[in-house]
C-alpha positions in Angstrom: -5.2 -3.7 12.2 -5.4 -6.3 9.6 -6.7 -9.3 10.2 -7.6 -12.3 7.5 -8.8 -15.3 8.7 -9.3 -18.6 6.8 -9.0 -16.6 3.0 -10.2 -18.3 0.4 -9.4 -17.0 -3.6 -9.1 -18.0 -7.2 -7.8 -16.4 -10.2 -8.3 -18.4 -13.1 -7.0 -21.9 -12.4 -5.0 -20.4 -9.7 -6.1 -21.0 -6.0 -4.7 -19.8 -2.7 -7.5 -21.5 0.4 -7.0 -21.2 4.5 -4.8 -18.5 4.3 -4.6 -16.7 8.2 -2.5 -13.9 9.6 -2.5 -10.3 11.6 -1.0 -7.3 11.2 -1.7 -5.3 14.8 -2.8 -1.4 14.4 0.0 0.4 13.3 2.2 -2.1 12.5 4.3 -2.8 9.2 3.7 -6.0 7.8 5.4 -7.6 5.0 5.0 -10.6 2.9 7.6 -12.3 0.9 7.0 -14.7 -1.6 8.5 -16.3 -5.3 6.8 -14.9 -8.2 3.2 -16.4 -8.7 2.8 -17.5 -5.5 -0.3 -15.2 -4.6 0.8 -12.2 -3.0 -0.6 -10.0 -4.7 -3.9 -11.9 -5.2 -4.3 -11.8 -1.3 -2.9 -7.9 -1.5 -5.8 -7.3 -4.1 -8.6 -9.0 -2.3 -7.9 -7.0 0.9 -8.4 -4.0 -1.0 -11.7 -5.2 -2.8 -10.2 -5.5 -6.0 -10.3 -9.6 -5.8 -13.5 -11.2 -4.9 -12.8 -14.1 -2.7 -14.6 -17.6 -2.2 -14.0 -18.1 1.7 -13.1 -16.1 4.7 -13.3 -13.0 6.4 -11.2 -9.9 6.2 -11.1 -7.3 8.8 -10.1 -3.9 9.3 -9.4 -1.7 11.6 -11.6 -4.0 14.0 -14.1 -3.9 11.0 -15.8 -6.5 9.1 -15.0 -5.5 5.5 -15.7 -8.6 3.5 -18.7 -7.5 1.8 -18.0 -3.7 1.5 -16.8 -2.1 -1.9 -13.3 -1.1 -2.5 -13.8 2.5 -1.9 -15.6 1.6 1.0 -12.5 0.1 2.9 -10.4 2.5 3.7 -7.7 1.0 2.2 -4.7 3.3 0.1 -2.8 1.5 -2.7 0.8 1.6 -4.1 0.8 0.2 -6.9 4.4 -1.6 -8.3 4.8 1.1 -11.4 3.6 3.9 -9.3 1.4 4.9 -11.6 0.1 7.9 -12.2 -1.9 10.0 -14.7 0.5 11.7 -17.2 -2.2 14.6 -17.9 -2.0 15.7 -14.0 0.1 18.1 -11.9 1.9 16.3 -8.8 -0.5 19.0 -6.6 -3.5 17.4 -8.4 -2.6 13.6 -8.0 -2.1 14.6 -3.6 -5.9 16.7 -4.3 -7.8 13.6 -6.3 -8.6 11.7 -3.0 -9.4 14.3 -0.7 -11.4 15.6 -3.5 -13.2 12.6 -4.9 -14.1 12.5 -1.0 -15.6 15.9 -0.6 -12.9 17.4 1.6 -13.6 21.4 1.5 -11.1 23.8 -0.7 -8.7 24.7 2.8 -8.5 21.7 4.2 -7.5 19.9 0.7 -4.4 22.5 -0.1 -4.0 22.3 3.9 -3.5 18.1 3.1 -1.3 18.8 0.1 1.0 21.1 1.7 1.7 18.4 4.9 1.9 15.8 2.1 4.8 17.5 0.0 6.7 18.4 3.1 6.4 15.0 4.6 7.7 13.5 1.2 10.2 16.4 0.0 8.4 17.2 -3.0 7.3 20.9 -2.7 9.5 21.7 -5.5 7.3 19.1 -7.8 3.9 20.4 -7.2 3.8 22.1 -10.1 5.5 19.4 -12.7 3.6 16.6 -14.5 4.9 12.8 -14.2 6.9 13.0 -17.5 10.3 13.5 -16.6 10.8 12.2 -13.0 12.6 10.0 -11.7 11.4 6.4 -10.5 11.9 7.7 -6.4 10.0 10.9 -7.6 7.3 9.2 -8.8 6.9 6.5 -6.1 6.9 9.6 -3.6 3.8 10.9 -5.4 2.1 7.4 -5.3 2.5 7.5 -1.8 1.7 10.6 -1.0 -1.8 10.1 -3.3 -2.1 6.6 -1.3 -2.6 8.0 2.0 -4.0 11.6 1.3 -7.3 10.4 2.8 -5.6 8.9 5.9 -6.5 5.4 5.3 -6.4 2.9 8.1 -4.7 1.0 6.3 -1.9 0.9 3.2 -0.8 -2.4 0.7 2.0 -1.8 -1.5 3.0 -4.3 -4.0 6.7 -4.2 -4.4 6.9 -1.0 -4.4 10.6 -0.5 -4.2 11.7 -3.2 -6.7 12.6 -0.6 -10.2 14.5 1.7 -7.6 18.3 1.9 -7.9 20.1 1.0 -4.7 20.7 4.9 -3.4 16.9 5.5 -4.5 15.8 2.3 -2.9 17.4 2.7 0.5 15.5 6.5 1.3 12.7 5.4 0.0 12.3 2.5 2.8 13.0 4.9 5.2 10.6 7.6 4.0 8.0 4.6 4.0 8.4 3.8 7.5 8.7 7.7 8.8 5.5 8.0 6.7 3.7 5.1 8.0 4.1 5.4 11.3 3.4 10.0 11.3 0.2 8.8 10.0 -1.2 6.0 11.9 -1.1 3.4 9.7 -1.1 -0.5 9.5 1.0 -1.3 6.5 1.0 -4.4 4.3 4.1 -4.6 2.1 5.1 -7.5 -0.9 8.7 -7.9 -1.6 10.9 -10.9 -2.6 13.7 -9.3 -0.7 14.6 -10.5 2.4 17.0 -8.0 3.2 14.0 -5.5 2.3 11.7 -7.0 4.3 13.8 -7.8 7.5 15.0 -3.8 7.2 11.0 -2.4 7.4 9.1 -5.1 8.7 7.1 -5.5 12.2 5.5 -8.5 11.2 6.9 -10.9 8.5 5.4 -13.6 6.5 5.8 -16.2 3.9 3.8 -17.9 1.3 5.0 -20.9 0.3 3.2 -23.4 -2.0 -0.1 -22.0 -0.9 0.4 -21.5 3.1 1.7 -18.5 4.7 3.9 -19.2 7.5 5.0 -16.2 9.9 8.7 -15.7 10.0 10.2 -15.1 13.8 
């Protein structure tokens, strides 16, 4: 579950203030918005990476506002997918089950789900350089939700994919979503995108998110 309730946030002059909505557990939520409009601002400060000036954020049932980023439970997809160009695709699904303490078998046990669930057992081995945009947004997710986070926010993830790429990719996102128990939260400016994933959609519009029906 996500739940934000009266969100308050500023980013330089910008300011978004009462914003509200709920995203039930294990549902796919997406929000749609023009560019600058503060999706991603509200994306960042449910993750901790935004400190905000009013509100409460909840997750899972919990009362996150206060807690740390790493503290959240919260996996990120960034836009660019990016990842670290010195690292093995086998290492980037390891880093958070490691960084977390996870023992040696059940780390290559979590890799070895991961790169079946995404089709990338024939990457393991390769570094970023070289693959394709789909390739590397599969990695991304994959690193994302290694932990099993409660919850996931991707910010437009989809939006450098060609249309072939862009299409499997939406379906590997929902498959993967919902095989792992997760409420999503999704930016996108596409309608189309959003109408094709979505459980829950929303809007921001000159400050106030309205929830599309």
């Amino acid at each position: 579950m996500i739940r934000v309730e009266q969100l308050g946030v500023r980013a330089g002059a910008f300011e978004l203030s009462d914003v509200s909505f709920e995203i039930p557990t294990g549902g796919y939520g997406v929000l749609m918005g023009k560019t600058g409009c503060g999706k991603t601002t509200i994306l960042e400060a449910i993750c901790g990476l935004k400190e905000i000036t009013a509100g409460r954020i909840y997750l899972g049932g919990r009362d996150v506002t206060d807690a740390r980023a790493g503290l959240r439970g919260v996996g990120f997809v960034p836009q660019d997918g990016t990842l670290f160009t010195t690292m093995t695709v086998r290492n980037h699904l390891a880093f958070g089950p490691k960084v977390h303490g996870w023992k040696k078998d059940e780390i290559q046990e979590r890799v070895e789900e991961l790169a079946g669930q995404l089709s990338i057992e024939h990457l393991l081995d390769r570094k970023p350089k070289g693959l394709s945009g789909g390739e590397r947004q599969r990695i991304s997710l994959g690193r994302a939700i290694a932990v099993r986070p409660s919850v996931l926010c991707l910010d437009e993830p989809l939006s450098a994919l060609d249309e072939e790429t862009h299409t499997d990719m939406l379906s590997l996102l929902h498959e993967a979503v919902k095989e792992n128990g997760i409420t999503a939260l999704h930016i996108t400016h596409s309608k189309q995108e959003a109408a094709q994933i979505g459980d829950c959609l929303f809007r921001l519009d000159e400050g106030k998110l309205i929830e599309e029906k």
